[in-house]
VONUDREN-620885 format. One line per 5 residues: number of its first residue (from 1); their letters; for each residue x, y, z of C-alpha. Coordinates in nm, 2 decimals, decimal comma. Example, Ala and Ser with C-alpha at 12.3 -4.5 7.8 and 13.67 -1.06 7.14 Angstrom:
BEGIN
1) as) 1,23:-0,45:0,78 | 1,37:-0,11:0,71
***
This chain:
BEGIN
1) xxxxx) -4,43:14,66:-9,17 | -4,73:14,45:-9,22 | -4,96:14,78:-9,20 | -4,77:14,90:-9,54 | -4,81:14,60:-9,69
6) xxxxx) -5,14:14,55:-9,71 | -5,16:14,91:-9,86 | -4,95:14,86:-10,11 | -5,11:14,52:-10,21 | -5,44:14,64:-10,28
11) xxxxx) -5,41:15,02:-10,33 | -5,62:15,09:-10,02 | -5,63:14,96:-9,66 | -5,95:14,73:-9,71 | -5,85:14,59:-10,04
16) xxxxx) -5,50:14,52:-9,87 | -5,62:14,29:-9,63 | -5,88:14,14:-9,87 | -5,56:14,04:-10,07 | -5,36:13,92:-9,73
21) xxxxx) -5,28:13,60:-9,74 | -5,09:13,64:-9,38 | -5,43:13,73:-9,20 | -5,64:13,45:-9,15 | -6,02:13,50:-9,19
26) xxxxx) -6,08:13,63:-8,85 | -5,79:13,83:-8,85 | -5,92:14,04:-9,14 | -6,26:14,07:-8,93 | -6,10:14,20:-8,66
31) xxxxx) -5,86:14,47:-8,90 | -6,22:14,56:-9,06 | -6,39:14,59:-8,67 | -6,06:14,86:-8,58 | -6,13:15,03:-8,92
36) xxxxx) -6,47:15,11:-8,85 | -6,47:15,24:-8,54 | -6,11:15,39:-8,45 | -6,27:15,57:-8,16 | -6,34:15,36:-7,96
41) xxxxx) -6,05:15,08:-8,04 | -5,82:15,28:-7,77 | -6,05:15,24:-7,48 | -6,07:14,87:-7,53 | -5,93:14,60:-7,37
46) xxxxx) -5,79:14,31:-7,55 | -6,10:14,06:-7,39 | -6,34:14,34:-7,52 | -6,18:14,40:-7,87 | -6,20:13,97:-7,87
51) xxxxx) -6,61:13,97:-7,76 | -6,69:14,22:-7,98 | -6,55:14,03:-8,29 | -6,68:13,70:-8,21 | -6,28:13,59:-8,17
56) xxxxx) -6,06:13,56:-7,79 | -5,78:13,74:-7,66 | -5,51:13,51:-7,77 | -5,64:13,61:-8,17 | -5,55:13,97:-8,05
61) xxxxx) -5,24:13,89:-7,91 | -5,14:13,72:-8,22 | -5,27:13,99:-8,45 | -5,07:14,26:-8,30 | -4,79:14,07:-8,31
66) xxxxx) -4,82:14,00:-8,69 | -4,83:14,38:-8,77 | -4,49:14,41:-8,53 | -4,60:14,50:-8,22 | -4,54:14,33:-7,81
71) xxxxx) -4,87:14,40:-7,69 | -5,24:14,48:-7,75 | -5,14:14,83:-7,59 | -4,88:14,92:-7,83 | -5,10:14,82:-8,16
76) xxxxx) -5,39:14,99:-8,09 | -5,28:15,30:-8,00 | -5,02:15,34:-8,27 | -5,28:15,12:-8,53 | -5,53:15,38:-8,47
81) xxxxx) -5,32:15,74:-8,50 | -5,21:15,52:-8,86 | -5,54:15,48:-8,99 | -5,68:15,83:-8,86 | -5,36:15,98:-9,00
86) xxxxx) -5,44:15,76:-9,41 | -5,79:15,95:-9,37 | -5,71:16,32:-9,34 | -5,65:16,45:-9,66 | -5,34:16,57:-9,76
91) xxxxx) -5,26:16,98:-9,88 | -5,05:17,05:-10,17 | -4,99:17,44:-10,33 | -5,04:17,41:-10,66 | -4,95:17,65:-10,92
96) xxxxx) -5,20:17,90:-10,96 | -5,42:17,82:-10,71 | -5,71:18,11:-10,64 | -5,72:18,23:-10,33 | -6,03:18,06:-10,26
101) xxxxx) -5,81:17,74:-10,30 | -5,55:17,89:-10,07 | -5,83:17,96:-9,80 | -5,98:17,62:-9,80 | -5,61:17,42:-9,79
106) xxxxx) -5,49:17,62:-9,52 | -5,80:17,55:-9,30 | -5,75:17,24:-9,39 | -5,41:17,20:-9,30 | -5,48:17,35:-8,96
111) xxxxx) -5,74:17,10:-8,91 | -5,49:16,78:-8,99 | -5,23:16,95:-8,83 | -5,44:16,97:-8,49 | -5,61:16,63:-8,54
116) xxxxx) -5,28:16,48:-8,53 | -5,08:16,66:-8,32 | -5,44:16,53:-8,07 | -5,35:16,16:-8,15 | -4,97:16,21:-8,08
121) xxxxx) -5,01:16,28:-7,73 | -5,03:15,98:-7,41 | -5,31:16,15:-7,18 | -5,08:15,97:-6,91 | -4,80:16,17:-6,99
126) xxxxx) -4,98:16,48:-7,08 | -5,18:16,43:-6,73 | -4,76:16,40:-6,55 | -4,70:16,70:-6,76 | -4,96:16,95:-6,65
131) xxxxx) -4,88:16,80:-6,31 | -4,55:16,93:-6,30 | -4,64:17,24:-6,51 | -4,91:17,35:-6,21 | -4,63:17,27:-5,97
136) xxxxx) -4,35:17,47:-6,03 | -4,22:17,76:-5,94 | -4,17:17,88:-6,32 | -4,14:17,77:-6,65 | -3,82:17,88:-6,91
141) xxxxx) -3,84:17,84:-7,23 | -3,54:17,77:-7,43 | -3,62:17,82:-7,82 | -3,45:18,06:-8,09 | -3,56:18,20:-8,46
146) xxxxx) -3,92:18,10:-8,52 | -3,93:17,90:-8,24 | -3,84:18,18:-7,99 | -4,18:18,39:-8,18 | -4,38:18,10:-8,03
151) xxxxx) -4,21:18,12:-7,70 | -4,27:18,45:-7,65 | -4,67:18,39:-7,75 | -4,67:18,13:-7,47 | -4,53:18,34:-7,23
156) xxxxx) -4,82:18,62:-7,34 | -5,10:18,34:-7,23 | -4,97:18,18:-6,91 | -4,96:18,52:-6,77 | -5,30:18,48:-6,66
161) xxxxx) -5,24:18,18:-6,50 | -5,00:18,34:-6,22 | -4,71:18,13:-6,40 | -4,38:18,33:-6,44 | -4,23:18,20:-6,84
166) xxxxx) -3,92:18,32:-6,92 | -3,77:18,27:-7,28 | -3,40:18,28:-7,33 | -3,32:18,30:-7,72 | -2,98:18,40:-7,70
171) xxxxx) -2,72:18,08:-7,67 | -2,53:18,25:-7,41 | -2,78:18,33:-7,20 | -2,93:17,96:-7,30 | -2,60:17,81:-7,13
176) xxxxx) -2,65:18,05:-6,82 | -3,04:17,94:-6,77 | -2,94:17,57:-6,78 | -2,67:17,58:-6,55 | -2,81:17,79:-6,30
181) xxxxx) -3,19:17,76:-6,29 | -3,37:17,64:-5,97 | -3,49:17,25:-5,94 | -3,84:17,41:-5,87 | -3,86:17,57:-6,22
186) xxxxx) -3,94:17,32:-6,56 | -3,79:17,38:-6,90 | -3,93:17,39:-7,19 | -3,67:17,32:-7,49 | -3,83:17,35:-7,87
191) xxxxx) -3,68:17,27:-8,17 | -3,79:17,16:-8,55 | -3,49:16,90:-8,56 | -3,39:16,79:-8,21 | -3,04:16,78:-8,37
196) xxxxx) -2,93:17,12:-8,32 | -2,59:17,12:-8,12 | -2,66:17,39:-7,87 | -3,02:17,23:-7,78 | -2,88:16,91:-7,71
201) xxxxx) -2,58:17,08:-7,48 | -2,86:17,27:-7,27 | -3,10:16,96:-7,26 | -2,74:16,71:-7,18 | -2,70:16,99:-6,90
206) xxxxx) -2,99:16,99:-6,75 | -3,04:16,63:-6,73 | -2,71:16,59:-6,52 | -2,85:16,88:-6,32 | -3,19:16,64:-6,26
211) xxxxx) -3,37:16,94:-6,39 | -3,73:16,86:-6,50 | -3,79:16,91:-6,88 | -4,04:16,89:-7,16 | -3,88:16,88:-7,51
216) xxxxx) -4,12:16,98:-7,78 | -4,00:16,85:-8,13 | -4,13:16,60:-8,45 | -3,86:16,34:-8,35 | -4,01:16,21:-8,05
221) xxxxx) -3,67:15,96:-8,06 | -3,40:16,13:-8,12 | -3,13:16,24:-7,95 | -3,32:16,50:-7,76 | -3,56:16,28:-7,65
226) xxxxx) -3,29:16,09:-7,42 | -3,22:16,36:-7,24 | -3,54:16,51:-7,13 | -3,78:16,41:-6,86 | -4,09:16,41:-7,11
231) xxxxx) -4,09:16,40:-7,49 | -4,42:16,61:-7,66 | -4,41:16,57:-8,03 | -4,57:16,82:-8,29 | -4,58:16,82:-8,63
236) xxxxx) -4,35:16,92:-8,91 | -4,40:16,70:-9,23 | -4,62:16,80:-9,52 | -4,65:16,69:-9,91 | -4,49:17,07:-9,97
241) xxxxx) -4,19:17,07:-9,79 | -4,20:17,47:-9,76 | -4,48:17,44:-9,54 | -4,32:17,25:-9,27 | -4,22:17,59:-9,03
246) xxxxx) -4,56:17,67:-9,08 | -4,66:17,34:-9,00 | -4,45:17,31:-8,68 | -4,54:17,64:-8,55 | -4,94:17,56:-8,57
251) xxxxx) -4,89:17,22:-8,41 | -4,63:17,40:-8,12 | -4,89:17,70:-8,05 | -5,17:17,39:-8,01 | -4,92:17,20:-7,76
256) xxxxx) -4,86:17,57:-7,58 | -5,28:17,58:-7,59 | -5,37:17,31:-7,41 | -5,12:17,38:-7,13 | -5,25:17,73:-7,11
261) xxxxx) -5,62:17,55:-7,04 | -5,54:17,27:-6,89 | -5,36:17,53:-6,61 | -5,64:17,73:-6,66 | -5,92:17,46:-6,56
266) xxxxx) -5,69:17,37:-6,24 | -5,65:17,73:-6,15 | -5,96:17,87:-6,23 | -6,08:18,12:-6,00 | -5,74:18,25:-5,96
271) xxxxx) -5,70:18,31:-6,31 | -6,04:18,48:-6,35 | -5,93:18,72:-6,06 | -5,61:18,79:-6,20 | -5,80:18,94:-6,54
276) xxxxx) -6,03:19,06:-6,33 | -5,74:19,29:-6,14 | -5,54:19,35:-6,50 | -5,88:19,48:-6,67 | -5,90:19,74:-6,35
281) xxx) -5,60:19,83:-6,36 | -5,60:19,88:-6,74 | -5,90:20,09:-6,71
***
């Protein structure tokens, strides 16, 4: 892809497309206008982007097409999580590190971790998501190992929220759920690969049963992602490959946040009467 290429040719992104000789010299202006201001690339049009670099739509059109993509749409978006992705540092254990060094790369990890598992998500489909999320009835969870830890943690915070989660670990009682839950309930299937056998059977299952469903994995298009009625991807890849669980499970507890506040902001007085009545009760 043209993006990797003009990395590669100059050893950094802005040297790359100084070097370019497939960019013309108002292409490169406009790759230098996205660079410096990735923020607000994705709320432009392509008539914007074109006034704002001295150039015209059909320049824009033609860019994104040289680095691969159909549309303006498609290039800015996935352009921009690119380039904010090459900024964030990346975290790697060293030998002997202090544990000074191991406080600041794991708050750092968090931090790209959540940054990025942010870009991944289409506020469309996020906004269809909580949609269907505030709608139902209830919300299972289908998850095991690691995985069924986090489930379990989102099922602690919805509480609140007046949404019954269930979380079915076992694959027995994974088959069951899938065959007999309600249309007014959503499922929730997370996994690390989106490969694993019995995932796929419970998510091939509940798509012939037209049962709405929210996969939550790294491969936003693989296998799993064909059988599910929404596709939320979170992270798993790091420089040290023995940080991916850890990786995976910070990005899935994010994903599992912003549900819980997203229902939260929509069901807000109900939610602060509901603590209200636990603290009482508690006391």
């Amino acid at each position: 892809m043209l993006l990797d290429e003009l990395i590669e040719s100059g050893g950094n992104l802005q040297k790359g497309i100084e070097l370019n000789k497939k960019l013309s010299d108002a292409e490169k202006s406009i790759c230098q206008y996205i660079i410096e201001h990735l923020d607000q690339v994705p709320y432009m049009s392509s008539r914007e982007l074109a006034r704002l670099t001295y150039s015209n739509p059909t320049s824009i059109l033609r860019l994104s097409r040289k680095f691969g993509y159909a549309n303006f749409n498609d290039f800015k978006f996935d352009i921009v999580l690119k380039l904010r992705d090459m900024h964030m540092p990346k975290v790697e254990l060293n030998k002997n590190d202090s544990g000074l060094e191991c406080i600041n790369k794991t708050a750092q990890l968090y931090d790209n971790i959540i940054a990025r598992t942010k870009n991944n998500i289409s506020l469309t489909q996020y906004d269809e998501i909580i949609d269907v999320l505030n709608k139902c009835e209830a919300i299972d969870i289908i998850a095991t190992d690691m995985n069924a830890d986090i489930a379990h943690y989102a099922q602690h915070i919805l509480m609140p929220i007046g949404k019954p989660v269930y979380v079915y670990e076992n694959q027995d009682l994974q088959v069951h759920a899938s065959l007999n839950v309600p249309s007014t309930h959503v499922v929730i299937l997370v996994t690390k690969t989106g490969y694993k056998r019995h995932i796929l059977d419970n998510a091939r299952i509940l798509c012939r049963r037209a049962i709405t469903t929210i996969a939550i994995t790294p491969d936003d298009k693989g296998p799993i992602s064909k059988c599910v009625t929404y596709t939320i991807k979170a992270e798993s890849n790091e420089t040290f490959v023995k940080l991916r669980d850890v990786i995976f499970s910070i990005s899935t507890k994010f994903i599992f946040d912003l549900f819980f506040t997203s229902l939260c902001a929509i069901n807000y007085e109900n939610t602060l009467n509901s603590d209200e009545f636990y603290n009482k009760t508690v006391d």
